[in-house]
C-alpha positions in Angstrom: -15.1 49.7 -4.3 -12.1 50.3 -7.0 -11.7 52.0 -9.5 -12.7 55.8 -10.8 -16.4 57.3 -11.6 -15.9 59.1 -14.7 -17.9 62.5 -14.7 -18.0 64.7 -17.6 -14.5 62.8 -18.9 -13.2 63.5 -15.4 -11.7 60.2 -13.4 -12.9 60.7 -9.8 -11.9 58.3 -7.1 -14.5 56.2 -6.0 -14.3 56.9 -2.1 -14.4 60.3 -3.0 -17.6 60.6 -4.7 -19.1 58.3 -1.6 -18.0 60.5 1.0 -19.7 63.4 -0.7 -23.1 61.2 -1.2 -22.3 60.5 2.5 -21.8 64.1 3.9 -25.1 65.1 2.2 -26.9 62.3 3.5 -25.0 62.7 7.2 -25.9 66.3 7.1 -30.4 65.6 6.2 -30.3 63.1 9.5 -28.6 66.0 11.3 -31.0 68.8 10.5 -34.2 65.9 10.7 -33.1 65.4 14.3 -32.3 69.0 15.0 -36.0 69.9 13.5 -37.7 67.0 15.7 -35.5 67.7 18.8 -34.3 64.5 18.9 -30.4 65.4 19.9 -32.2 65.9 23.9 -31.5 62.5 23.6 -28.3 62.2 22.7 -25.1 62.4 25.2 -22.6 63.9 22.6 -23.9 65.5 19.2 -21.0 66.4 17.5 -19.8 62.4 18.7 -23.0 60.9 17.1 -23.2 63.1 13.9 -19.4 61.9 13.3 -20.4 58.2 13.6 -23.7 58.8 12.1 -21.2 60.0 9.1 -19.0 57.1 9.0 -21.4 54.1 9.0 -23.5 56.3 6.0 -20.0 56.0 4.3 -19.3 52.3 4.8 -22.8 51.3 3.6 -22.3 53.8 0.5 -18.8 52.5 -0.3 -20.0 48.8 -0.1 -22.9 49.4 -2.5 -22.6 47.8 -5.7 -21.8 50.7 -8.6 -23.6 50.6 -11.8 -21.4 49.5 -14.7 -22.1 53.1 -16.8 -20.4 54.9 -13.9 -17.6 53.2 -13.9 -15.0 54.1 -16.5 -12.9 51.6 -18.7 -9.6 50.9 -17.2 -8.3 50.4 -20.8 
């Protein structure tokens, strides 16, 4: 994952834009195991919802972007 996502003619860093797809998707598992009481299980939540963060932001950042998101380095 190199390179800059243009949005609206604005060159955003890559990692960037997959740790904020990351925080959103970090932050529905929290409140789906907060609303099904799953965290009783769970020895450390603030621990777990840090981890839970960074392996959603290693699978994001090793995903394949489409070619229209990424802007020409021209």
């Amino acid at each position: 994952m190199i390179g800059e996502i243009n949005i609206a003619g604005v060159y955003v860093s890559s990692a960037l834009v997959a740790a904020v797809i990351a925080l959103a998707g970090a932050f529905a598992v929290q409140r789906a195991m907060t609303w099904l009481r799953l965290y009783r299980f769970v020895w450390h939540p603030a621990l777990f919802d840090a981890a839970v963060f960074v392996i959603a932001w290693a699978l994001i950042a090793h995903a394949p972007l489409p070619p229209e998101l990424l802007g020409s380095n021209v």
